[in-house]
C-alpha positions in Angstrom: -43.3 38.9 147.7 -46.9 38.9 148.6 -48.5 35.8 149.8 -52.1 35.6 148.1 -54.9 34.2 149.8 -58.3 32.8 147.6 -60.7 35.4 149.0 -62.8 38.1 148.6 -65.3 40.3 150.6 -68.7 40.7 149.9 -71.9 42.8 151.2 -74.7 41.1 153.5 -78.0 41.3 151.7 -79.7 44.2 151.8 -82.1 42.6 154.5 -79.7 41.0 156.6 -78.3 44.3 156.8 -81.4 46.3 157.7 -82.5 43.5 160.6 -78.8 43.2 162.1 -78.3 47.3 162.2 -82.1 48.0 163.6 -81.4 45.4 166.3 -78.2 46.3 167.2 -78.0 49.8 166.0 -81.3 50.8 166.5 -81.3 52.6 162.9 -80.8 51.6 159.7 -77.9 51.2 157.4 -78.4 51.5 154.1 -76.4 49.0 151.5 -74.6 52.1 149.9 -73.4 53.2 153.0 -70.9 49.5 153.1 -67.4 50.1 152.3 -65.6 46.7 152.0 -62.4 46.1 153.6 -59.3 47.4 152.2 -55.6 47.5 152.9 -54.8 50.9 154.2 -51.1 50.5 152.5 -48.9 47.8 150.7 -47.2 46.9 153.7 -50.3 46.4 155.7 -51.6 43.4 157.3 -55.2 44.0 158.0 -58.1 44.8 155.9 -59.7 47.8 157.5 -62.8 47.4 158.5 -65.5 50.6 157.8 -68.3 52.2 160.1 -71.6 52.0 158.0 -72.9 54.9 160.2 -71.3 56.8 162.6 -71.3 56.2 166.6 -69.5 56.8 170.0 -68.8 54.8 173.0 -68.3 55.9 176.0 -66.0 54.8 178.8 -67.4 51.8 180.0 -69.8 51.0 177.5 -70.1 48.4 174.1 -71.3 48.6 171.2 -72.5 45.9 168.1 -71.4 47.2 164.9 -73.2 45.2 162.0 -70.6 45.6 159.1 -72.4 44.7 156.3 -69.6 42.3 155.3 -69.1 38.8 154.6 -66.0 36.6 153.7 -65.6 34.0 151.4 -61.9 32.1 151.9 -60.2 29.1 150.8 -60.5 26.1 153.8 -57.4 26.5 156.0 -57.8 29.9 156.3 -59.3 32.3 159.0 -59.6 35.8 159.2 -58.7 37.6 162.5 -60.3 40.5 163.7 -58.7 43.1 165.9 -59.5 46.8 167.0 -57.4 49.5 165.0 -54.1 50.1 166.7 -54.4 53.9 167.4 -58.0 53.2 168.8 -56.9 50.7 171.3 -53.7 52.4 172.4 -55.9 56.1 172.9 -59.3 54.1 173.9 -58.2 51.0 175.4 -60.8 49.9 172.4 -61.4 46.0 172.7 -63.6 43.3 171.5 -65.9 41.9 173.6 -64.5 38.4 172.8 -61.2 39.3 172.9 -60.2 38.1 169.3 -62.4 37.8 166.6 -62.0 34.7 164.6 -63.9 34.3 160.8 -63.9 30.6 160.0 -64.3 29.6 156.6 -67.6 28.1 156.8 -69.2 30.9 158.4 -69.7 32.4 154.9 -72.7 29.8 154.9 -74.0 30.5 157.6 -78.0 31.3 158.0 -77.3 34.9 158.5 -75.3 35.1 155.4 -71.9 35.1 157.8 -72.6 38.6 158.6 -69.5 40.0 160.3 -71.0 41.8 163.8 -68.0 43.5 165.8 -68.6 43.8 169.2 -66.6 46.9 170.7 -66.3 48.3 174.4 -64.4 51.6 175.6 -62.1 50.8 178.4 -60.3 54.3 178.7 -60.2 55.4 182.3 -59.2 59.1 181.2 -63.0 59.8 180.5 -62.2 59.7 176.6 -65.4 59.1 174.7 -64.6 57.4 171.1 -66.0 58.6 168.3 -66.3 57.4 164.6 -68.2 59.0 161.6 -69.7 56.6 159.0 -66.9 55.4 156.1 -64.1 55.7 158.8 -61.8 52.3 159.8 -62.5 51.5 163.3 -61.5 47.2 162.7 -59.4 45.3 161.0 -59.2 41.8 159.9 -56.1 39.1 158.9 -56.1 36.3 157.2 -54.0 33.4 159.0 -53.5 29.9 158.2 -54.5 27.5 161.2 -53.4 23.9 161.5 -54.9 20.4 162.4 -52.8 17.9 163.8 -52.5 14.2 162.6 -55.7 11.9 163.4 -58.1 15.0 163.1 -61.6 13.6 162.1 -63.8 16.2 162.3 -66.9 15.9 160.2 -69.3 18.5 161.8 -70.7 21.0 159.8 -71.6 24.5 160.5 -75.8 25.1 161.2 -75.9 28.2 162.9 -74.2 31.6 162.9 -72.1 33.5 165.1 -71.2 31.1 168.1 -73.1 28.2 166.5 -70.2 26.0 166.8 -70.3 25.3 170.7 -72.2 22.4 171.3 -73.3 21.8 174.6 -71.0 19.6 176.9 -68.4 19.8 174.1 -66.2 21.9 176.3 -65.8 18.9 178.8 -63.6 16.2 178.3 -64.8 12.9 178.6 -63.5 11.8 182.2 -62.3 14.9 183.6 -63.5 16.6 187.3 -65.1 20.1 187.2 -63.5 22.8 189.6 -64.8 25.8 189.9 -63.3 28.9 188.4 -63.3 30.3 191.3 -61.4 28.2 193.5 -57.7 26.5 192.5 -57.4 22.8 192.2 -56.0 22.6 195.8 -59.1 24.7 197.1 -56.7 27.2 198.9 -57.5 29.8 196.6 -60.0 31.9 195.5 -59.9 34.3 192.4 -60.4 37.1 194.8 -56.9 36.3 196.1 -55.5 35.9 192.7 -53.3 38.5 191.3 -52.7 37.9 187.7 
């Protein structure tokens, strides 16, 4: 039994498209060259996510790839977006920010909710990655996420991707900074650290 989610994926605007892929591509993608996400087969999880031109990264460099893609989901829902498998077991392929996370509201955002994945190469076998236009380099999963009792929130979303950080929200009212680099005791610095 399949578990069906009210969603559906959508193409940026035509000019949303052209400023995000001249800025971050510097050329431009052309609406007919989005493919919107698809399961590869029934068992999948993921939606893959397509190129809308082709490009390589090297080891040790990044990349912003403008999908062309928005999401519209019901609240209660995100959509997480991970590297391929094969590309991040042959590449070491990751995101930039580690996991992506699609909120629900970001379909409303002011750049339409414009999916950017951010990609670096972390192969140390000299591998360069390379992906034509219309292959899956991405996919995304819809999850269910969870408030807990005595949740207020009333905030709404005015910006786009990263919008939601407000300055000094990351502090709790009260607490002591310490440096990242130095433990709470002061006896240790991340140099020392072996994780």
């Amino acid at each position: 039994m399949k578990n069906i989610i009210d969603a559906e994926f959508l193409r940026v605007s035509p000019e949303r498209l052209k400023a995000d892929s001249t800025t971050f591509l510097q050329q431009e993608a052309s609406p007919e060259q989005i493919t919107l996400p698809r399961r590869a087969t029934s068992g999948s999880a993921g939606y893959d996510f397509f190129a809308p031109c082709s490009f390589t990264v090297a080891p040790g460099e990044s990349i912003v790839i403008p999908t062309g893609v928005r999401v519209r989901m019901e609240e209660g829902f995100f959509l997480m977006i991970a590297p391929r498998s094969g590309l991040g077991f042959k590449y070491r392929l990751r995101l930039d920010n580690t996991v992506g996370i699609i909120d629900s509201d970001y379909f409303s955002a002011p750049n339409e909710g414009h999916i950017l994945i951010k990609l670096s190469n972390e192969n140390t076998q000299g591998l360069t990655l390379s992906v034509r236009q219309g292959e899956a380099f991405a996919q995304g999963i819809f999850l269910p996420y969870y408030v807990i009792p005595g949740d207020d929130t009333q905030g709404i979303r005015t910006g786009g991707m990263g919008s939601t950080s407000v300055p000094g929200s990351t502090s709790v009212p009260g607490s002591t900074s310490v440096p990242c680099s130095t433990s709470v005791s002061g006896s240790t610095t991340a140099k020392e650290d072996k994780l």
